[in-house]
Biopython code that builds the backbone (N, CA, C, O; Angstrom):
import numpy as np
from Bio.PDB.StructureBuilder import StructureBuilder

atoms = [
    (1, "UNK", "N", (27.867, -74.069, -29.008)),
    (1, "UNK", "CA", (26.522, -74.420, -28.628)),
    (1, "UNK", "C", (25.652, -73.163, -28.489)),
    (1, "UNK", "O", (24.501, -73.123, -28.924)),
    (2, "UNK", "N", (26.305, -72.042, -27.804)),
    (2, "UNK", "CA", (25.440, -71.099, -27.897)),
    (2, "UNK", "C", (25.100, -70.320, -29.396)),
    (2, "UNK", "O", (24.031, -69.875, -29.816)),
    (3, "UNK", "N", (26.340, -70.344, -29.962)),
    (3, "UNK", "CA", (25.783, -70.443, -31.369)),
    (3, "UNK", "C", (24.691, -70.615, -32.298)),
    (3, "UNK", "O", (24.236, -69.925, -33.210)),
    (4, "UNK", "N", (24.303, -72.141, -31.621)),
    (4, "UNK", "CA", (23.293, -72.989, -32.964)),
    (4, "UNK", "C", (22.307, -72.423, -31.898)),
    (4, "UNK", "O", (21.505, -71.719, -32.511)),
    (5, "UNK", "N", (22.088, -72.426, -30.878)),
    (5, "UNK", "CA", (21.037, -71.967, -29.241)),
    (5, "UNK", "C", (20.398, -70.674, -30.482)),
    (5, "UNK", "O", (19.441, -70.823, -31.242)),
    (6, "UNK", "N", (21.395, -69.306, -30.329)),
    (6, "UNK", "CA", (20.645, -68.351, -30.816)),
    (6, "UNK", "C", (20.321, -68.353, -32.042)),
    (6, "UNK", "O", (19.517, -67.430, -32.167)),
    (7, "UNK", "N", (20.577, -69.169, -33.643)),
    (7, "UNK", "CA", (20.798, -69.484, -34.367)),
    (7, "UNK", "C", (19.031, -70.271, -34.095)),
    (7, "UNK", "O", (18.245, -69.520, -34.674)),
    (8, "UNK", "N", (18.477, -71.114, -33.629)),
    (8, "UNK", "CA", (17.453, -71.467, -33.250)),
    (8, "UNK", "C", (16.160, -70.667, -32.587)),
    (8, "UNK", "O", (15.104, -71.254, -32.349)),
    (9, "UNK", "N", (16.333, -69.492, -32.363)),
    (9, "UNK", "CA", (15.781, -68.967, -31.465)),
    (9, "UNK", "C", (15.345, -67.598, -32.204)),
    (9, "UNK", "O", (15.920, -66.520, -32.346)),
    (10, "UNK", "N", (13.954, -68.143, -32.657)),
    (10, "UNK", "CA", (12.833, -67.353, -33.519)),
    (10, "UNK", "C", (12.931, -66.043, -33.178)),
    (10, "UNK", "O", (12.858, -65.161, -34.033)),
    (11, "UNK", "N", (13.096, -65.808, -31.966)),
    (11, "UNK", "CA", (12.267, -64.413, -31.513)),
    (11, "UNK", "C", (13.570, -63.257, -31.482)),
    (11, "UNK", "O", (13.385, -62.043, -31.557)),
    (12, "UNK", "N", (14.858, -63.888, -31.362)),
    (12, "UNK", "CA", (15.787, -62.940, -31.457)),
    (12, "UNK", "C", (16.058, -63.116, -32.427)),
    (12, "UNK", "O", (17.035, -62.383, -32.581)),
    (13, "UNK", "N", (15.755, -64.004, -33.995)),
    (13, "UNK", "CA", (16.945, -64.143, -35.093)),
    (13, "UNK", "C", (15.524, -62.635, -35.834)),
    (13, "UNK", "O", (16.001, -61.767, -36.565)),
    (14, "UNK", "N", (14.398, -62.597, -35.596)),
    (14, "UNK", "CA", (13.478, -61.494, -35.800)),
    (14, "UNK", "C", (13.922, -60.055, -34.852)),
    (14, "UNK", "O", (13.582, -58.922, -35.193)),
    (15, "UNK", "N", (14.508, -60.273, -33.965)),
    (15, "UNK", "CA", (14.851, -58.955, -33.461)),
    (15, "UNK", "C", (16.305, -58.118, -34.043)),
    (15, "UNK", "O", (16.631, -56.975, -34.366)),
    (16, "UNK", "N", (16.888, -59.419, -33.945)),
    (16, "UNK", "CA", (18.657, -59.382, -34.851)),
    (16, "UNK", "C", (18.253, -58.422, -36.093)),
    (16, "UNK", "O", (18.885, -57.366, -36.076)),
    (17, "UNK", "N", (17.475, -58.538, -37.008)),
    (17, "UNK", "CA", (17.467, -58.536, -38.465)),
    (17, "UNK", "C", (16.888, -56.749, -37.926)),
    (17, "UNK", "O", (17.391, -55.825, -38.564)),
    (18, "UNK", "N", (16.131, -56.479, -37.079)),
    (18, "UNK", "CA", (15.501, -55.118, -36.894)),
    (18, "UNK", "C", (15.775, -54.476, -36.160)),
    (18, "UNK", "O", (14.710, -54.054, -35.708)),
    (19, "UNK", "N", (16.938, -53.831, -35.397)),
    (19, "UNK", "CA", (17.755, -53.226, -34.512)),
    (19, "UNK", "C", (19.092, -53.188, -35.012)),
    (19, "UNK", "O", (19.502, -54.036, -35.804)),
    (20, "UNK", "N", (19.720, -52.339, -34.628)),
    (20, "UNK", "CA", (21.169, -51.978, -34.946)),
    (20, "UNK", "C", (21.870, -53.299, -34.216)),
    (20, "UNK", "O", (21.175, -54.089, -33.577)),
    (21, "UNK", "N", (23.348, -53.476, -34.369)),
    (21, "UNK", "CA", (23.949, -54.904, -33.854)),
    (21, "UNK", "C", (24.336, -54.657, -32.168)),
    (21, "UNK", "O", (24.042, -55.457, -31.279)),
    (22, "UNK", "N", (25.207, -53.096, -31.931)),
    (22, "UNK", "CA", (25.088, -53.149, -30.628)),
    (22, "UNK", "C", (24.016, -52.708, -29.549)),
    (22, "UNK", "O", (24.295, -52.466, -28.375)),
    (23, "UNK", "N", (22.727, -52.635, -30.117)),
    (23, "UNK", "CA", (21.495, -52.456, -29.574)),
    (23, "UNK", "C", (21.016, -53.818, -29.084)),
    (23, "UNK", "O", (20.514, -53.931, -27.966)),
    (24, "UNK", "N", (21.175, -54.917, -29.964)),
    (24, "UNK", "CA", (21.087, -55.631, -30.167)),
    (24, "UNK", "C", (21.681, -56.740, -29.337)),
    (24, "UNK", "O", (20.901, -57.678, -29.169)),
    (25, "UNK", "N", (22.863, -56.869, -28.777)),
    (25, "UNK", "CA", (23.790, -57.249, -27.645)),
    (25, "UNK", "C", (22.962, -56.228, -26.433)),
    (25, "UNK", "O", (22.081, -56.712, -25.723)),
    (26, "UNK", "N", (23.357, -54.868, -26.331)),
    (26, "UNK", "CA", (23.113, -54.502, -25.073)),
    (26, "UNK", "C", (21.595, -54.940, -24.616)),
    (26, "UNK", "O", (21.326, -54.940, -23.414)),
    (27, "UNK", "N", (20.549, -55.335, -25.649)),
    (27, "UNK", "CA", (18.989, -55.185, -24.750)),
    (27, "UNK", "C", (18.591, -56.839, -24.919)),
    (27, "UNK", "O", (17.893, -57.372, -24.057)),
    (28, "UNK", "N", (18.991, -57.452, -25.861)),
    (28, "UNK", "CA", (18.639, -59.084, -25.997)),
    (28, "UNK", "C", (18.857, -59.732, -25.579)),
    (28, "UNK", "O", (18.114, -60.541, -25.023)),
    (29, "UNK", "N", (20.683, -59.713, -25.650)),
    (29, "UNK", "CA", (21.675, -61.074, -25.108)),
    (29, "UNK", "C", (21.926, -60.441, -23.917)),
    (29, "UNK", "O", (22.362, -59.400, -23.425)),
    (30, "UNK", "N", (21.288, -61.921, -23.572)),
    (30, "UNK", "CA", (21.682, -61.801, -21.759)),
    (30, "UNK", "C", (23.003, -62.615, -21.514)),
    (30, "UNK", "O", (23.247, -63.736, -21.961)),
    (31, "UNK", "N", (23.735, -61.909, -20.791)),
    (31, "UNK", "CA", (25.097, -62.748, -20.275)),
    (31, "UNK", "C", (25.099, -63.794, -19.546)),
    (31, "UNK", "O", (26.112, -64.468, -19.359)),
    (32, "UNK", "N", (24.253, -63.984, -19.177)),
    (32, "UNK", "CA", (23.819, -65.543, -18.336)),
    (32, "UNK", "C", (22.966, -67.066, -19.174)),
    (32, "UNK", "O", (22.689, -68.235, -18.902)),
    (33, "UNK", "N", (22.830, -66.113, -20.271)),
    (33, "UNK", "CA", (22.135, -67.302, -21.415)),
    (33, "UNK", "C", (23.136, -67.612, -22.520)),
    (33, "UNK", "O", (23.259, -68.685, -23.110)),
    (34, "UNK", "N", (23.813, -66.515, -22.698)),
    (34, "UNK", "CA", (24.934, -66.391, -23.872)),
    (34, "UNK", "C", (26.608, -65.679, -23.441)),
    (34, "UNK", "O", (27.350, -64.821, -23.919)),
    (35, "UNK", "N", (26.625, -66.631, -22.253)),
    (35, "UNK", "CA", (28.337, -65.817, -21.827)),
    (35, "UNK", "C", (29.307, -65.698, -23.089)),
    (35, "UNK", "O", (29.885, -64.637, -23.324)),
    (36, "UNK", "N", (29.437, -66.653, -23.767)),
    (36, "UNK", "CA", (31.062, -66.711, -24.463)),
    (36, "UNK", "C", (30.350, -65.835, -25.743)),
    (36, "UNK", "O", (31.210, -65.213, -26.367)),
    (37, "UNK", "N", (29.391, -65.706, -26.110)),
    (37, "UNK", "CA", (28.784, -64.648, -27.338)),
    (37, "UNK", "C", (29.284, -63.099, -26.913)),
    (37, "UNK", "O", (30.058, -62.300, -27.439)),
    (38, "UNK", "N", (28.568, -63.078, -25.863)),
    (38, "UNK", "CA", (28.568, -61.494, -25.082)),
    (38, "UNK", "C", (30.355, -61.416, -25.070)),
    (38, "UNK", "O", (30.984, -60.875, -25.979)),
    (39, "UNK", "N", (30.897, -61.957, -24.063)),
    (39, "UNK", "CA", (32.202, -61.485, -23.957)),
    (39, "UNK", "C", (33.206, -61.041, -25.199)),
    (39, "UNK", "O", (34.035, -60.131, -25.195)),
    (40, "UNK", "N", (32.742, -62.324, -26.675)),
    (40, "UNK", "CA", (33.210, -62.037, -27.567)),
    (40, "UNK", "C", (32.420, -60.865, -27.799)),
    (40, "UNK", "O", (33.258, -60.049, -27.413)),
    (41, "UNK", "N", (31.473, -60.192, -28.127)),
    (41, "UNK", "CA", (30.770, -59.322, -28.438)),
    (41, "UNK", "C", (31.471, -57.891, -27.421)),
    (41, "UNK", "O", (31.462, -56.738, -27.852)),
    (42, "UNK", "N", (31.875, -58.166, -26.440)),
    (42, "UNK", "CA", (32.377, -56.878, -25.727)),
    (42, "UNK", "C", (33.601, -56.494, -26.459)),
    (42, "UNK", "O", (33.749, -55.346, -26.877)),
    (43, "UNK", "N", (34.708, -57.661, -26.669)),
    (43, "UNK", "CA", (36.025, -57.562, -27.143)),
    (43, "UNK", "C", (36.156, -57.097, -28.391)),
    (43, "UNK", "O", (37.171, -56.494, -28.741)),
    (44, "UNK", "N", (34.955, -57.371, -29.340)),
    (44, "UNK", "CA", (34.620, -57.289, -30.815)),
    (44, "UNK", "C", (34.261, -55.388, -30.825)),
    (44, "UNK", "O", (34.659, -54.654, -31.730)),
    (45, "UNK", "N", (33.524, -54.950, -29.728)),
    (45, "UNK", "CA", (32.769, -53.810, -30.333)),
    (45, "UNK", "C", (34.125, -52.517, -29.669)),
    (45, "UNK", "O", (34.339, -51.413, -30.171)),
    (46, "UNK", "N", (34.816, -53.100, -28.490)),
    (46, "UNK", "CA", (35.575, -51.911, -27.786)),
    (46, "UNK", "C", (37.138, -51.952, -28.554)),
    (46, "UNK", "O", (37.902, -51.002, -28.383)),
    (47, "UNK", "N", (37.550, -53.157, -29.428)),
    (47, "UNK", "CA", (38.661, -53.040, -29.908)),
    (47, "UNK", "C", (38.370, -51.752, -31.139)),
    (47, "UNK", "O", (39.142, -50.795, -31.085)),
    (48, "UNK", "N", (37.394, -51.738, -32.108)),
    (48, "UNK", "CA", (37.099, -50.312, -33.673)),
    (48, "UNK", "C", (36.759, -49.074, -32.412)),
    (48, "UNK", "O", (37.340, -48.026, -32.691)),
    (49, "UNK", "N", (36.091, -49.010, -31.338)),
    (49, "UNK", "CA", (35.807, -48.274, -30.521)),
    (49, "UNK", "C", (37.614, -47.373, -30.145)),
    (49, "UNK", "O", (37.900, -46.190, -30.327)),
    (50, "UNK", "N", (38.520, -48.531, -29.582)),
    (50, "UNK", "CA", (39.813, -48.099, -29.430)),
    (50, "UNK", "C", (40.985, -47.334, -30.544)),
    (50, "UNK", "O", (41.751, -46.392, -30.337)),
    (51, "UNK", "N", (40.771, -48.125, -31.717)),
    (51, "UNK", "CA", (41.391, -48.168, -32.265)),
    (51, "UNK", "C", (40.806, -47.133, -33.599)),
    (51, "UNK", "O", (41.287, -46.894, -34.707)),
    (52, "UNK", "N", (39.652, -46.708, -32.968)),
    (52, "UNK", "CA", (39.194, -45.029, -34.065)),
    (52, "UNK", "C", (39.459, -43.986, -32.882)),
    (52, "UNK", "O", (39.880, -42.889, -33.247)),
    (53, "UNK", "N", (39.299, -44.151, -31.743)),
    (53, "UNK", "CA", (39.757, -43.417, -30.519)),
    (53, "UNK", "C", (41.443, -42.839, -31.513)),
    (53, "UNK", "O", (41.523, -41.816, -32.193)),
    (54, "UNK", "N", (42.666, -43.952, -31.262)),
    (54, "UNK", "CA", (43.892, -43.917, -31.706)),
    (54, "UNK", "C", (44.131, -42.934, -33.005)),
    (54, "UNK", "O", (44.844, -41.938, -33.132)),
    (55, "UNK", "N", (43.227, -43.626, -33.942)),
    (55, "UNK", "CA", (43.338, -42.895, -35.098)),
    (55, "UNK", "C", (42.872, -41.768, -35.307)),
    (55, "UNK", "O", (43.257, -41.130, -36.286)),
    (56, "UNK", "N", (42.021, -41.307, -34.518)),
    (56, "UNK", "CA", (41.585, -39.330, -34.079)),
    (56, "UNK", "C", (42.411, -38.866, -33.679)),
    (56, "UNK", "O", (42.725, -37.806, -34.220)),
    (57, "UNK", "N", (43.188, -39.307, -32.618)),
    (57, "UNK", "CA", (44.164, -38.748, -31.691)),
    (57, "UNK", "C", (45.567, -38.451, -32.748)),
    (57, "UNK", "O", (45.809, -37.273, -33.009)),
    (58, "UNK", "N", (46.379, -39.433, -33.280)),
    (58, "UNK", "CA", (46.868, -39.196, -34.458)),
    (58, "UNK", "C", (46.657, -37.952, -35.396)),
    (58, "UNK", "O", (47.338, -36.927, -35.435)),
    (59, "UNK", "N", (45.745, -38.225, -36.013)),
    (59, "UNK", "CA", (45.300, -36.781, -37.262)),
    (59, "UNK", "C", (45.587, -35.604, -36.154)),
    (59, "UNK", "O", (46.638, -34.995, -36.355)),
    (60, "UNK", "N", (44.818, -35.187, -35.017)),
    (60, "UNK", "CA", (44.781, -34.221, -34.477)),
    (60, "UNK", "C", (46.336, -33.819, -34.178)),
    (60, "UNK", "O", (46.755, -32.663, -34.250)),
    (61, "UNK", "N", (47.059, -34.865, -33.858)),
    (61, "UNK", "CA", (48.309, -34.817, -33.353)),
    (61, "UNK", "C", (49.132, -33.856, -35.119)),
    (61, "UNK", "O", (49.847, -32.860, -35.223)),
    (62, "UNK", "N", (48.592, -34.724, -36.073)),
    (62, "UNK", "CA", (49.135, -34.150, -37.379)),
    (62, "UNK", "C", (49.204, -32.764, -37.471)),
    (62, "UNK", "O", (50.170, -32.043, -37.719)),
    (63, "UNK", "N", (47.700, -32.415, -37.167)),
    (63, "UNK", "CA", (47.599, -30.986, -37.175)),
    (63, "UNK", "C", (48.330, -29.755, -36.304)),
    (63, "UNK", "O", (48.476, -28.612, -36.736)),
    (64, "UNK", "N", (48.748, -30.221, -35.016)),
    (64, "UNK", "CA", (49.495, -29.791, -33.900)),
    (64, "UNK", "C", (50.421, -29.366, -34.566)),
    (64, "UNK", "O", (50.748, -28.273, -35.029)),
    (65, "UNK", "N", (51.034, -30.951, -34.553)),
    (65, "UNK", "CA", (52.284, -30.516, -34.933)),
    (65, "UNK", "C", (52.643, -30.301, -36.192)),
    (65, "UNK", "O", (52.763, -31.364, -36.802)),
    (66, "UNK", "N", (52.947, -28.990, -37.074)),
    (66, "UNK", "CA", (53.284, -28.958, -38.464)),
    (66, "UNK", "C", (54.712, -28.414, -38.412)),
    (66, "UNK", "O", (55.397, -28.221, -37.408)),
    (67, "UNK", "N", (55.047, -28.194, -39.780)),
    (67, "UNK", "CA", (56.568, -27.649, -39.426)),
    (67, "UNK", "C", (56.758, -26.473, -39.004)),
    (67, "UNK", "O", (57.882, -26.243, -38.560)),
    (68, "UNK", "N", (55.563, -25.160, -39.000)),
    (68, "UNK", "CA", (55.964, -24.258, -38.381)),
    (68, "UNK", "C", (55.989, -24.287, -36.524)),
    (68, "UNK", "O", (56.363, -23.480, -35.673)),
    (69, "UNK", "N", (55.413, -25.586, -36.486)),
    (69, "UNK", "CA", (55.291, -25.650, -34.908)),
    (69, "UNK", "C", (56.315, -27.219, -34.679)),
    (69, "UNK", "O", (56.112, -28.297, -34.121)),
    (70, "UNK", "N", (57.107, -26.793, -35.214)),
    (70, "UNK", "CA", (58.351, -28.490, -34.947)),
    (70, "UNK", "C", (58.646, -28.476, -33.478)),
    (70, "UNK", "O", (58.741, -29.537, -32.862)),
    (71, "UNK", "N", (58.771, -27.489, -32.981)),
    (71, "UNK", "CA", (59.655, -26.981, -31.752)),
    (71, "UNK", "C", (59.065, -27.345, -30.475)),
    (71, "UNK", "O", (59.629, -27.005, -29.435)),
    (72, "UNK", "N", (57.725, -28.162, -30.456)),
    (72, "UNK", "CA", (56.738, -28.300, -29.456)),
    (72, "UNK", "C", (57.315, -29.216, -28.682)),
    (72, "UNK", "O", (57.497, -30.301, -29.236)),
    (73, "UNK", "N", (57.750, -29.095, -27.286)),
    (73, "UNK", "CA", (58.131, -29.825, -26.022)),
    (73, "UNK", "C", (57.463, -31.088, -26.006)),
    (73, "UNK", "O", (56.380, -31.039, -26.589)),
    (74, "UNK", "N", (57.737, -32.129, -25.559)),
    (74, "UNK", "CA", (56.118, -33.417, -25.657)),
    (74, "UNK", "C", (55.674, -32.838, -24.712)),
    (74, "UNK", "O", (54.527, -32.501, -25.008)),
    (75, "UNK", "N", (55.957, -32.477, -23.591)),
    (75, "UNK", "CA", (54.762, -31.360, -22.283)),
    (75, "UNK", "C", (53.664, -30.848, -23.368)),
    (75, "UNK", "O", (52.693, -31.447, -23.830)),
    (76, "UNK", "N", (54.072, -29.742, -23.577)),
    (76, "UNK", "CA", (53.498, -28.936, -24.605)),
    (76, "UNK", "C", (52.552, -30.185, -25.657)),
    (76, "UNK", "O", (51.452, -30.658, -25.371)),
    (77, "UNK", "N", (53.111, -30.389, -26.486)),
    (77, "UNK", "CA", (52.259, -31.266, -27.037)),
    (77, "UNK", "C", (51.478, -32.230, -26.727)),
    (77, "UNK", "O", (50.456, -32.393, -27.393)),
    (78, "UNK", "N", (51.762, -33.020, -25.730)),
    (78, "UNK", "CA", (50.371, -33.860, -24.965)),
    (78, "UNK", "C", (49.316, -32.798, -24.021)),
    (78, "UNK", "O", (48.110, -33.021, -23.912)),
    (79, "UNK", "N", (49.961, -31.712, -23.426)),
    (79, "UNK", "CA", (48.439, -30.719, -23.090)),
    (79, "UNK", "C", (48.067, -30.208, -24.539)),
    (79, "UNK", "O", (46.880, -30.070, -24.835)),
    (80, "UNK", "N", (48.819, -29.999, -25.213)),
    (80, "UNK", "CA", (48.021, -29.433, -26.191)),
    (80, "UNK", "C", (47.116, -30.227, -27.189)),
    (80, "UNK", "O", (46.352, -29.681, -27.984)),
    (81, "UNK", "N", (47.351, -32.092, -27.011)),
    (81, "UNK", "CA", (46.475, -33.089, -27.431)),
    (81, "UNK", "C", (45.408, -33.338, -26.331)),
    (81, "UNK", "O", (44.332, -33.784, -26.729)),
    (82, "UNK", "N", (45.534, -33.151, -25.239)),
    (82, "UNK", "CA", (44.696, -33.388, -24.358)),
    (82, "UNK", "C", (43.095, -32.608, -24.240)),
    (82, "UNK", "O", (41.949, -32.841, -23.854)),
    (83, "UNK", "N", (43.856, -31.628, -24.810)),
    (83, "UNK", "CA", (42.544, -30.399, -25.097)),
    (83, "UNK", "C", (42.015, -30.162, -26.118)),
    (83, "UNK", "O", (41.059, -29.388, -26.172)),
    (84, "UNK", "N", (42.609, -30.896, -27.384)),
    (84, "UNK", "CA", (42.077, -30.751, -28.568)),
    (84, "UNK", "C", (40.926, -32.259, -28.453)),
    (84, "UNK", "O", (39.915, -32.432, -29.133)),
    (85, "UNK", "N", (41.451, -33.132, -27.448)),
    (85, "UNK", "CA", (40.480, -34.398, -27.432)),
    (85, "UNK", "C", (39.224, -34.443, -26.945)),
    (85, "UNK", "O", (38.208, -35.060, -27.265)),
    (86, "UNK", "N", (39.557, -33.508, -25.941)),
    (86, "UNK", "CA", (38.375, -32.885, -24.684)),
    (86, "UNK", "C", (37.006, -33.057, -25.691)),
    (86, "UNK", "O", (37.088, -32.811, -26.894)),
    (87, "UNK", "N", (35.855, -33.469, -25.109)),
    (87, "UNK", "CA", (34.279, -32.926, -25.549)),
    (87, "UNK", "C", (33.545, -32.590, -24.725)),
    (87, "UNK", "O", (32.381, -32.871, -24.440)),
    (88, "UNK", "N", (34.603, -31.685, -24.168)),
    (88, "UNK", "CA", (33.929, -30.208, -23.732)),
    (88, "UNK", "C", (33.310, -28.801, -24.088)),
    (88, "UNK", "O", (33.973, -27.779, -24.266)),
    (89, "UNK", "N", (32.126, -28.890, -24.154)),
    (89, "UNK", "CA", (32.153, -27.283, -24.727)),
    (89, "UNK", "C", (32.025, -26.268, -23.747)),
    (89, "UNK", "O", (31.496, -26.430, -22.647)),
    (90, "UNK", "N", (32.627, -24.999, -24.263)),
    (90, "UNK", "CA", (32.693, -23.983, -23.167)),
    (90, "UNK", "C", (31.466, -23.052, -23.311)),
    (90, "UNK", "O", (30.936, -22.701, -24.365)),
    (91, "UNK", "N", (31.102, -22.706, -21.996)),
    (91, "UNK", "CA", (29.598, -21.983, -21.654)),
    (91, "UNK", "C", (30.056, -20.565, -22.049)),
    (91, "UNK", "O", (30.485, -19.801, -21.184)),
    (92, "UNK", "N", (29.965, -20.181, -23.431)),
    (92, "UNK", "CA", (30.284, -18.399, -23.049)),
    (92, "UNK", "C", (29.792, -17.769, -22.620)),
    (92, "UNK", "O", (30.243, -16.748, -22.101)),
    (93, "UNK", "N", (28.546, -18.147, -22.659)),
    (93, "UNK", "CA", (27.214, -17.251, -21.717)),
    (93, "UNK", "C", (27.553, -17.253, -20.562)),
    (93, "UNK", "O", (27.701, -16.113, -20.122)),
    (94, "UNK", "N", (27.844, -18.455, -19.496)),
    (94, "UNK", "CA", (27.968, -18.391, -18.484)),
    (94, "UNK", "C", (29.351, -17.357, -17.700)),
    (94, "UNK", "O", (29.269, -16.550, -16.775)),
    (95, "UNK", "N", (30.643, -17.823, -18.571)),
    (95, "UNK", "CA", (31.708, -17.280, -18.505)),
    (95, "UNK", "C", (31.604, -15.751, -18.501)),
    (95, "UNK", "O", (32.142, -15.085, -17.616)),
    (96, "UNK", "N", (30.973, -15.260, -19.405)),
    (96, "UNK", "CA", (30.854, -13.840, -19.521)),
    (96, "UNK", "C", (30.030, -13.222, -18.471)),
    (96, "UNK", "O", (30.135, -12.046, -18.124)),
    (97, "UNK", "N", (29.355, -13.921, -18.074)),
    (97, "UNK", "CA", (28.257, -13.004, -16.428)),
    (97, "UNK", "C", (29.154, -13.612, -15.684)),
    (97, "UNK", "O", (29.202, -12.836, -14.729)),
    (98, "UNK", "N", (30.093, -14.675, -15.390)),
    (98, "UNK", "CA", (30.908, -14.291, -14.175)),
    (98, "UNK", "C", (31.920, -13.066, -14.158)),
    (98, "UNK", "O", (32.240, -12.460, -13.136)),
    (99, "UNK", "N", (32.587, -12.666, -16.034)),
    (99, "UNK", "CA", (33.354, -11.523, -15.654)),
    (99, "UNK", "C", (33.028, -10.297, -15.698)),
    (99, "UNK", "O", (32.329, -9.656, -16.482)),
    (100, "UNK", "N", (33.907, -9.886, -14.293)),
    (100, "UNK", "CA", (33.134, -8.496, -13.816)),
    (100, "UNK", "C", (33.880, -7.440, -14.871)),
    (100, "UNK", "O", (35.082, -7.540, -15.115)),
    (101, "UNK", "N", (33.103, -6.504, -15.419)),
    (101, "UNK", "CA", (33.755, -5.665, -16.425)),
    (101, "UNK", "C", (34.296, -4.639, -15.298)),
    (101, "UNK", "O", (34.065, -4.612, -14.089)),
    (102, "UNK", "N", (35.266, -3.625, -16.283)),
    (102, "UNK", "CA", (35.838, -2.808, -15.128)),
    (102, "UNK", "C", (35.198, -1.622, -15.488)),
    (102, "UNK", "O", (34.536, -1.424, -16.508)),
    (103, "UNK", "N", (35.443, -0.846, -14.575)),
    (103, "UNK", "CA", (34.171, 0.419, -14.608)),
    (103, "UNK", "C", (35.145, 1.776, -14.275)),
    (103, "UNK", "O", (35.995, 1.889, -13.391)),
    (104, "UNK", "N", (34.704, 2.793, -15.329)),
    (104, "UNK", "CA", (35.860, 3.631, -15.003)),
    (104, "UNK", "C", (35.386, 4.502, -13.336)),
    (104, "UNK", "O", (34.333, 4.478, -12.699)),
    (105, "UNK", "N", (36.626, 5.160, -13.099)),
    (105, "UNK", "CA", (36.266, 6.052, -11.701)),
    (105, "UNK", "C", (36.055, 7.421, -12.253)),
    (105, "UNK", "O", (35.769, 8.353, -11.501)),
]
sb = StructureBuilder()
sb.init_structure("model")
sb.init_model(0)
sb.init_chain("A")
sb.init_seg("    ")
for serial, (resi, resn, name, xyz) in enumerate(atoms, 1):
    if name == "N":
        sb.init_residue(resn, " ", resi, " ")
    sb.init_atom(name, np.array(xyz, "f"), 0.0, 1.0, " ", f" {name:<3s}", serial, name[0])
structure = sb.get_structure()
């Protein structure tokens, strides 16, 4: 029913066609007008979300580990996936004015 509902409904099947799809869920569909759409719509967008998550983690893992590095502990190798996953970037600017250079006597 909610189906044929939005399927009927001029003003979003015009918004649908001109916005990206999860723009489109997050600012239109309201969860109180369209529960069983939305929920499918949550399950639909976080499963390719998970499962390209998986498949990054993988390749990177490829690269880790090659045969000159067979010997890697899983310790070792999950910090060393953990940090290749990170999207962190490091401040060198900042890093470098905290270290104090040494100064001869």
């Amino acid at each position: 029913m909610e189906l044929i509902e939005l399927q009927n409904n001029k003003d979003l099947k015009e918004t649908y066609k001109e916005v990206e799809l999860l723009e489109f869920y997050k600012k239109y569909m309201s969860i109180e007008v369209f529960p069983h759409l939305c929920r499918h719509a949550i399950k639909y967008f976080s499963l390719f979300r998970s499962t390209y998550n998986c498949e990054q983690l993988f390749s990177k893992m490829k690269h880790v580990k090659t045969e000159q590095r067979n010997r890697l502990t899983d310790e070792h190798l999950t910090n060393t996936l953990r940090i290749a996953s990170l999207n962190i970037k490091a401040d060198i600017d900042h890093l470098c004015k905290l270290k104090q250079c040494q100064v001869s006597h």
